[in-house]
C-alpha positions as CSV (number, residue, x, y, z in Angstrom):
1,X,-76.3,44.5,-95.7
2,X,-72.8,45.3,-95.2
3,X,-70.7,43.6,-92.9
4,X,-69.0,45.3,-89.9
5,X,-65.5,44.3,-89.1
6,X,-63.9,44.6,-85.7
7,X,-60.0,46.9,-85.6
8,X,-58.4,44.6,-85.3
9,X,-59.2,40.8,-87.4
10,X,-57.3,37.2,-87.4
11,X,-59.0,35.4,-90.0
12,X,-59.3,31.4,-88.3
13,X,-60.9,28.1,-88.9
14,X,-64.0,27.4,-86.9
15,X,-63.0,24.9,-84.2
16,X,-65.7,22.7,-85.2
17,X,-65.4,20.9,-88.9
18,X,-67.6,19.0,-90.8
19,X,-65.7,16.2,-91.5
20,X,-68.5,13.9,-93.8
21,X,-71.6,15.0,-96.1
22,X,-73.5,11.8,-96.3
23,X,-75.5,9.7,-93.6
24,X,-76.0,6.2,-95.0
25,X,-79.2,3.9,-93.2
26,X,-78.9,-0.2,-93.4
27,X,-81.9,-2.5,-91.5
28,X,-79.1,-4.1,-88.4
29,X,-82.3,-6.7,-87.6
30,X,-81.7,-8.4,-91.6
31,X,-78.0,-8.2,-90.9
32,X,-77.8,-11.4,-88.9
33,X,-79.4,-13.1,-91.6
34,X,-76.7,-13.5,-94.1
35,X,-79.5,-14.6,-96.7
36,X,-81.8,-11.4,-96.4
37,X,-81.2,-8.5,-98.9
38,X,-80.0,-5.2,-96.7
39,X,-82.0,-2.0,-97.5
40,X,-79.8,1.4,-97.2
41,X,-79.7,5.3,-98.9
42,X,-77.9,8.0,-97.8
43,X,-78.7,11.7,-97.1
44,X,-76.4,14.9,-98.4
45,X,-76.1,16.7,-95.5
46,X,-73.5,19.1,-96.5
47,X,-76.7,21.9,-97.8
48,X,-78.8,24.1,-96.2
49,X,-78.7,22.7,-92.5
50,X,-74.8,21.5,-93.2
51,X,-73.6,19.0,-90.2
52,X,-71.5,20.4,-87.7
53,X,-70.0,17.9,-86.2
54,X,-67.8,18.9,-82.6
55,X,-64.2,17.2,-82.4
56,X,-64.7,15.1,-79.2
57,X,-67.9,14.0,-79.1
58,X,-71.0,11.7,-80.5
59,X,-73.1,13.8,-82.8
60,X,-76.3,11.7,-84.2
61,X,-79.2,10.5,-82.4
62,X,-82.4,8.5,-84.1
63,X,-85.4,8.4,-82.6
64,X,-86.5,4.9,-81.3
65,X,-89.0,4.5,-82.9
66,X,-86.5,5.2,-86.0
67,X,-88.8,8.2,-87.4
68,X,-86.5,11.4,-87.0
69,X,-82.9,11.7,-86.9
70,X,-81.0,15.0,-85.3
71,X,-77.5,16.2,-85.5
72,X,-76.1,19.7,-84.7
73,X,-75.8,21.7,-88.0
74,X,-75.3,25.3,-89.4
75,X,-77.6,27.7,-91.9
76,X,-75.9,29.5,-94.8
77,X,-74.9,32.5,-92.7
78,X,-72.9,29.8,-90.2
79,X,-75.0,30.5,-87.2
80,X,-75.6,26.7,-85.4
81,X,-78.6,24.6,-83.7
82,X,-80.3,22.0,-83.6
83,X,-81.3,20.1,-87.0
84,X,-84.4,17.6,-86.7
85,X,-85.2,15.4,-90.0
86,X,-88.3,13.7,-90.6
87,X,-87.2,10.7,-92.3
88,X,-90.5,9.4,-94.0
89,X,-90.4,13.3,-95.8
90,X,-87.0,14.4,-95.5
91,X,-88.3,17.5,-93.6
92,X,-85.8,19.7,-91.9
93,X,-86.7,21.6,-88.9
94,X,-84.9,23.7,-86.2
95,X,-84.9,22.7,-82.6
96,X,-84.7,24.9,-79.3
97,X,-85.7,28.0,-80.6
98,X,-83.9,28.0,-84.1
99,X,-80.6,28.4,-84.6
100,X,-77.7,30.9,-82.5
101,X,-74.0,30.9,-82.0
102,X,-73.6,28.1,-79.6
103,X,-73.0,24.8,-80.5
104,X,-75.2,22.0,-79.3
105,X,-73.7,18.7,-78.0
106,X,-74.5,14.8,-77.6
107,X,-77.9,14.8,-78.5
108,X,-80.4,12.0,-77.1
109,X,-83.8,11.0,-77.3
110,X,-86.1,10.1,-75.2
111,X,-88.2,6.5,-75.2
112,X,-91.2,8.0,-76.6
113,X,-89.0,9.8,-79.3
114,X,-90.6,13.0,-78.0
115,X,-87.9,14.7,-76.4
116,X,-84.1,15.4,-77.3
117,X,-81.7,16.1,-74.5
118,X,-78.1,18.2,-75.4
119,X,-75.4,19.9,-74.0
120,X,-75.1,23.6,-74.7
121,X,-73.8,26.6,-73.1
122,X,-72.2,24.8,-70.2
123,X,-75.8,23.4,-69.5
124,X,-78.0,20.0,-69.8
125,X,-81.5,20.6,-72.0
126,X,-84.1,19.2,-73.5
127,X,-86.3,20.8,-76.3
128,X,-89.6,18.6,-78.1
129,X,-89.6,17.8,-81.3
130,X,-92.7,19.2,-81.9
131,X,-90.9,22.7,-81.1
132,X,-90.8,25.7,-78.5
133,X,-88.4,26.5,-76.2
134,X,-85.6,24.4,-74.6
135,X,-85.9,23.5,-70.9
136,X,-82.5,23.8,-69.1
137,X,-82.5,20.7,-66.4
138,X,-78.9,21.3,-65.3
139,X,-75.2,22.7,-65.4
140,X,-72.9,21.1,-66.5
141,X,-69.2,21.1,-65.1
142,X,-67.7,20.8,-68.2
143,X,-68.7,19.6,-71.7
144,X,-71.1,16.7,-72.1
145,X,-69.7,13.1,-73.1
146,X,-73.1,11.5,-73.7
147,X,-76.2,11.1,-72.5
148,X,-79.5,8.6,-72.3
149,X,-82.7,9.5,-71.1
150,X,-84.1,6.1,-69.1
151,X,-88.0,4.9,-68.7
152,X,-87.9,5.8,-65.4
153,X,-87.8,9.3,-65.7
154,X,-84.1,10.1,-65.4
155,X,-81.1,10.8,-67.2
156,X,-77.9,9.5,-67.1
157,X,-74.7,12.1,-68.7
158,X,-71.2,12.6,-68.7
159,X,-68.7,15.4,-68.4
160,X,-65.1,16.0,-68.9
161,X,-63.8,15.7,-66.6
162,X,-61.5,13.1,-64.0
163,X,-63.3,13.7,-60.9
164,X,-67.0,12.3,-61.9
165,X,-67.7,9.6,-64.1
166,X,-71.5,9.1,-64.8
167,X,-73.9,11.6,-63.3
168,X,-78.0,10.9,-63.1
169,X,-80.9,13.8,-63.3
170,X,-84.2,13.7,-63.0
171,X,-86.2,14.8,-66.2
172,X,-87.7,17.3,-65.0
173,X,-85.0,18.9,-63.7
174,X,-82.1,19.4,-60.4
175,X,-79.5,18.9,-59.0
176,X,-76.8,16.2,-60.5
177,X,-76.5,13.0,-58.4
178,X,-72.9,11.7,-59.3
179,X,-73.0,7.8,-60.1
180,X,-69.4,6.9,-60.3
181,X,-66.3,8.1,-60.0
182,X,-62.8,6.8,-62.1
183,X,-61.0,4.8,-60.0
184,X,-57.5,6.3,-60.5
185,X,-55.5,3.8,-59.1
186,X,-57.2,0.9,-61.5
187,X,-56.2,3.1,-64.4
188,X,-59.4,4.4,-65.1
189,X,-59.4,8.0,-66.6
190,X,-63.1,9.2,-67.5
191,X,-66.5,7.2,-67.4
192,X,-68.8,8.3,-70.8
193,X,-70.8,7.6,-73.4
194,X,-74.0,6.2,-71.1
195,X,-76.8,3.6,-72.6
196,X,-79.4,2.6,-70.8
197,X,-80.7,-0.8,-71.7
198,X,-84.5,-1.4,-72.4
199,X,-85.6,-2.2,-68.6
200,X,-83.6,0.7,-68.0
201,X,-81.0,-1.6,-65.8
202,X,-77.9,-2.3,-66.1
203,X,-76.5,1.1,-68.0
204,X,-73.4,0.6,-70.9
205,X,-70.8,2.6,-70.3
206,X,-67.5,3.7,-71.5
207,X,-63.8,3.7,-69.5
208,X,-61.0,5.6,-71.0
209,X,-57.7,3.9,-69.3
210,X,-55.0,6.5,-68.7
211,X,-53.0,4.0,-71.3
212,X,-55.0,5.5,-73.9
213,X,-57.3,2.2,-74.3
214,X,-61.2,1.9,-74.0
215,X,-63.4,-0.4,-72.5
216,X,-66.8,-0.8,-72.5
217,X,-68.8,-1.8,-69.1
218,X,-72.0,-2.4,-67.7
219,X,-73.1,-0.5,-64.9
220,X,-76.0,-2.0,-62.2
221,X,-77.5,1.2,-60.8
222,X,-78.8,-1.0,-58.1
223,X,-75.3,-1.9,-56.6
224,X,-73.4,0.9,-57.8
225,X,-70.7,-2.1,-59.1
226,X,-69.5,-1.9,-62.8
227,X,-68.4,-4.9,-64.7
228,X,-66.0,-4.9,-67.9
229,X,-67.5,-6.7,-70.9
230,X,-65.0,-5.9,-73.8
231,X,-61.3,-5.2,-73.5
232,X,-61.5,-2.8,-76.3
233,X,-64.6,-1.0,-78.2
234,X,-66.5,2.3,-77.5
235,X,-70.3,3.6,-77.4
236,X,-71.9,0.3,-76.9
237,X,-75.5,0.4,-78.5
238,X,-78.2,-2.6,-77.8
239,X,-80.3,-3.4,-80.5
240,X,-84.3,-4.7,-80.1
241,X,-82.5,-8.0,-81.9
242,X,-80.5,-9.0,-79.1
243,X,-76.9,-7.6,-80.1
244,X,-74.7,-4.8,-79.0
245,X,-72.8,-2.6,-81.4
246,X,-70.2,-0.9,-80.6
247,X,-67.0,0.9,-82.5
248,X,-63.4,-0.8,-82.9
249,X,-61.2,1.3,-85.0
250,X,-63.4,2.9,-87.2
251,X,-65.3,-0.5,-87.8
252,X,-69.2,-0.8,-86.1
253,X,-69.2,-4.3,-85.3
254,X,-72.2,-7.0,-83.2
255,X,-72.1,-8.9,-80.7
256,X,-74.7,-10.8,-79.3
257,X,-75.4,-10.1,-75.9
258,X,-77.3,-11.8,-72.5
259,X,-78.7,-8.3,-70.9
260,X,-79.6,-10.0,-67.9
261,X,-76.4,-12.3,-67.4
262,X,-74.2,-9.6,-68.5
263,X,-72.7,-11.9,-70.7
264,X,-71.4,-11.8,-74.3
265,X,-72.6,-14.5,-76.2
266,X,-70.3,-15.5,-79.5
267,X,-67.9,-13.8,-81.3
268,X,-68.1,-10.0,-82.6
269,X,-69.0,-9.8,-86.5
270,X,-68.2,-6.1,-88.6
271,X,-71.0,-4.7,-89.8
272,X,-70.1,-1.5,-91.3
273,X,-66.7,-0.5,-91.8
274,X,-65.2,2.6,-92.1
275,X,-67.4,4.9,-89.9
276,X,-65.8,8.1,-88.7
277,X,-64.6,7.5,-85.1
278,X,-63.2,10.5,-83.5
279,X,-59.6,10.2,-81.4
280,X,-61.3,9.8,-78.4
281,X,-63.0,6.9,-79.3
282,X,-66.3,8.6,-80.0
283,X,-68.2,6.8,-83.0
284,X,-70.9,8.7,-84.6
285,X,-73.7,6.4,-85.3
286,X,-77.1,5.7,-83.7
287,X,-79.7,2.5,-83.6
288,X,-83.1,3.1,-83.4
289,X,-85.4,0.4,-81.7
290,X,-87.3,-0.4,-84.7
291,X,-83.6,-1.9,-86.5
292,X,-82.6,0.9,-88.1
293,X,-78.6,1.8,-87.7
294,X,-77.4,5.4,-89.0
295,X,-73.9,6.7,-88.9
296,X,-71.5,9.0,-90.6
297,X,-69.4,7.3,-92.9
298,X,-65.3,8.0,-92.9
299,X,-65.1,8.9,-96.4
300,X,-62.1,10.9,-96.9
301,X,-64.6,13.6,-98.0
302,X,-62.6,17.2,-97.3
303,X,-64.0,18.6,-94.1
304,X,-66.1,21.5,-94.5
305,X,-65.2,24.4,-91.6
306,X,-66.6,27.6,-90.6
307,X,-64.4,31.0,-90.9
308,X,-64.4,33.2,-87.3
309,X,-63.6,36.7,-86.9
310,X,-61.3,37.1,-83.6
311,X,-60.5,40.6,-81.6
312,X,-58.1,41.2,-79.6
313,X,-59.7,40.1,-76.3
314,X,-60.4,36.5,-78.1
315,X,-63.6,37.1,-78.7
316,X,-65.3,35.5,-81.2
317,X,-67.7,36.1,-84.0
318,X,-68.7,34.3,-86.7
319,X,-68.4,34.9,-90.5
320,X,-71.6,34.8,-92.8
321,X,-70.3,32.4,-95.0
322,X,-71.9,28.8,-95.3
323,X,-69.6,25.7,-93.8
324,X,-66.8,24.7,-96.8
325,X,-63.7,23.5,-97.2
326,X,-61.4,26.4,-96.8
327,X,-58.1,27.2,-96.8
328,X,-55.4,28.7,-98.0
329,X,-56.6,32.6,-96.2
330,X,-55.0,35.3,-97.1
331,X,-56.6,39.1,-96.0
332,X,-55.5,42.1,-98.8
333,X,-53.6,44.5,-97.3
334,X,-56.7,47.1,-96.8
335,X,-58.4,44.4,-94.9
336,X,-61.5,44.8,-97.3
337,X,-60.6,41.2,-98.9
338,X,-59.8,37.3,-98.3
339,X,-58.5,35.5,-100.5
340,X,-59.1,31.8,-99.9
341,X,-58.9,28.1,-101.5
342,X,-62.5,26.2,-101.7
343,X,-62.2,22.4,-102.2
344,X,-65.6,21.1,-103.7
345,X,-66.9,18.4,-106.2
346,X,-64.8,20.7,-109.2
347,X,-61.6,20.3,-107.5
348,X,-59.7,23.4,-105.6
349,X,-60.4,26.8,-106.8
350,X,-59.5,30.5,-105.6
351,X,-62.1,32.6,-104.2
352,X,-62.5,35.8,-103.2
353,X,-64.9,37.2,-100.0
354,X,-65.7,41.0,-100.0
355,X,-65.8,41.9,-96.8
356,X,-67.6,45.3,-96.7
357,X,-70.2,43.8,-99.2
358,X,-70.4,40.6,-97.8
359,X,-70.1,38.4,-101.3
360,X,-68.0,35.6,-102.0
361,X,-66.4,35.1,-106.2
362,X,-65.2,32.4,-107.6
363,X,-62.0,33.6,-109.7
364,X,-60.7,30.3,-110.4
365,X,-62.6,27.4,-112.7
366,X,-60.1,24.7,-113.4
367,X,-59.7,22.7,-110.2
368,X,-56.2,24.6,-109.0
369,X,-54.1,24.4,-106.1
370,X,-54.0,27.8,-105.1
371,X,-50.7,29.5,-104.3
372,X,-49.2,30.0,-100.8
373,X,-50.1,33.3,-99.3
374,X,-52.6,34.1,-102.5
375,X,-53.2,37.7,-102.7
376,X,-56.2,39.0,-104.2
C-alpha cells in the first residue's frame, strides 16, 4: 500500500515516548521477611504491543487478584489502545474495541479485576477484560490524574486542573460529584492520584504544593476532612500485608500503616529503587491484592517514540512505523525520503524510510553516530 502524504509535512516526535522496555514483578508480602527468598522476572515490552507510556501520568494497573496487567501500548503501524496481558500465559489482548489514534490514560481496575476504567478522548470509561465495547461514564474537564474504582460502586478520579481536586462517579455512569477542592491559600495546587483503601474508606490521595513538593493524604469521604500522612512521597499504594508504598525520588519504598487510625506505624524501608517516576511525581507501578508489586524500571534504556506527520492546520497523523528510538530526521529534498538515526541493542545506525512505498532500510551496520542533518 502506498502511503499518502499531506502538501505540506513537518516530520516530529510523537509527544508520548516510551521511556523503558522491561516490567520486572517481585512478591512485596516476602519482602518484610528479610529471611524469605524474593521471586521476580521481567517482561520485554518494547515488541508487538510496545508500551506507550504518556509524560504526566501513571501508566500500569494489575488486577487484584494479580492475574492481568494493562498499560497503554502501540501495534507496529503506531496506532494506540489498550494492552491487556494474561500473566499465567503471557497472552496479549486489545481492550475497548482494539486499537485507534487516541491515547488511553490512568488505567484502573476494578475489585473483581473485571473491569478497567481510563481516560481517553476528553472522557472517563470502562471496557471488560473479557472484551466488547467501552462504556463512556463521564467527561472529563481535562486530562485524568488517576483513578480507583471502590466496592461501593463508585469511582473516585482526578483532572488537571486547579479548580477541582478529587471528583466521585457512579459506575454506572453520570454526572461528576466534585470531592475536594485545593485549598489555595494552604498552598495546595492539585489533589490526584486517588486509592481507595479495602473498606473503601478513607481514600489516599496526592497534594501537589505550589512549592513544587508532594504530599500524600488520607481523605475520609464521610467528613469531607483530609489529613496529611507524609511530608513528601507520591501515589500511595496499600498492600493486603499491612504497608503503604509509595514513590520518593525514583525509590518505591513501605511503610507500615494503621488504616483505621490513620497512622504510620515505623519507619519507611526502600524496596525497589530506581523506578521511573515522571516530573510530576507520577510513579509507574502497581500492587495487586494477592502481593504482587509491578513497575517500570528507570533503566537508562533510550526511549522509544513515535514519528507524526503535521499539516498546516496542526493536525496530526500518525506515521506507520513501529515506536523506536529516533532521531536525527532529516526529509530529502523531493520529500519522498527521511533519513533518520535508530538507537537499538547494535548501537546507532542510519536508516532510511521511503515514504511513497512505506519501507524503512537500514544503511548503516556498525553502531554510528549519524551525522547532523544526514541526507539520504
Amino acid at each position: 500500500m502506498v502511503a499518502k502524504r499531506p502538501t505540506w509535512l513537518l516530520w516530529a516526535m510523537g509527544a508520548l515516548a516510551v521511556f523503558a522496555s522491561v516490567m520486572t514483578f517481585l512478591y512485596f508480602s516476602q519482602v518484610v521477611s528479610e529471611d524469605a527468598p524474593i521471586g521476580h522476572f521481567s517482561i520485554n515490552l518494547a515488541r508487538d504491543r510496545a508500551f506507550l507510556p504518556s509524560v504526566d501520568s501513571t501508566d500500569l494497573a494489575i488486577s487484584p487478584d494479580g492475574r492481568h496487567l494493562v498499560y497503554p501500548g502501540a501495534d507496529p503501524s503506531g496506532r494506540r489502545g489498550l494492552v491487556l496481558r494474561r500473566l499465567a500465559q503471557m497472552e496479549l489482548t486489545e481492550l475497548a474495541g482494539g486499537f485507534t489514534v487516541d491515547s488511553p490514560r490512568g488505567p484502573f481496575f476494578s475489585p473483581d479485576s473485571e473491569w478497567v476504567g481510563f481516560g481517553v478522548g476528553g472522557a472517563l470509561k470502562k471496557v471488560s477484560v473479557r472484551g466488547g465495547p467501552a462504556v463512556t461514564l463521564c467527561e472529563l474537564q481535562g486530562r485524568l490524574r488517576g483513578g480507583s474504582w471502590g466496592p461501593n460502586g463508585e469511582i473516585i478520579f482526578a483532572t488537571v486542573g486547579d479548580e477541582t481536586g478529587l471528583l466521585r462517579v457512579p459506575v454506572a455512569g453520570g454526572e461528576p460529584e466534585v470531592l475536594t477542592v485545593p485549598d489555595a491559600a494552604a498552598g495546595e495546587r492539585d489533589h490526584r492520584w486517588p486509592e481507595f483503601l479495602p473498606g473503601g474508606e478513607p481514600v489516599l490521595f496526592d497534594i501537589a504544593s505550589s512549592s513544587g513538593n508532594n504530599q500524600i493524604a488520607a481523605l475520609s469521604l464521610e467528613t469531607g476532612e483530609w489529613k496529611i500522612l507524609t511530608p513528601g512521597g507520591a501515589n500511595a499504594r496499600y498492600t493486603s500485608t499491612g504497608h503503604i508504598v509509595y514513590a520518593a525520588e525514583g525509590t518505591l519504598r513501605a511503610v507500615r500503616f494503621d488504616a483505621e487510625g490513620l497512622e504510620l506505624l515505623g519507619n519507611s524501608f526502600p524496596v525497589v529503587e530506581a523506578v521511573n517516576q515522571k516530573s510530576n511525581f507520577a510513579a509507574n507501578f502497581a500492587v495487586s491484592m494477592n502481593g504482587t508489586l509491578v513497575y517500570n524500571p528507570n533503566a537508562g534504556t533510550p526511549d522509544l517514540r513515535l514519528l507524526k506527520w503535521i499539516d498546516r492546520d496542526g493536525r496530526a497523523t500518525p506515521v506507520p512505523l513501529p515506536p523506536a528510538a529516533y532521531d536525527a530526521l532529516s526529509l530529502s529534498p523531493d520529500g519522498k525520503q527521511l533519513a533518520l538515526s535508530i538507537t537499538d541493542n547494535s548501537g546507532v545506525n542510519i536508516w532510511v524510510y521511503d515514504i511513497e512505498r512505506g519501507t524503512l532500510g537500514k544503511r548503516t551496520f556498525g553502531g554510528v553516530n549519524p551525522p547532523p542533518g544526514a541526507d539520504p
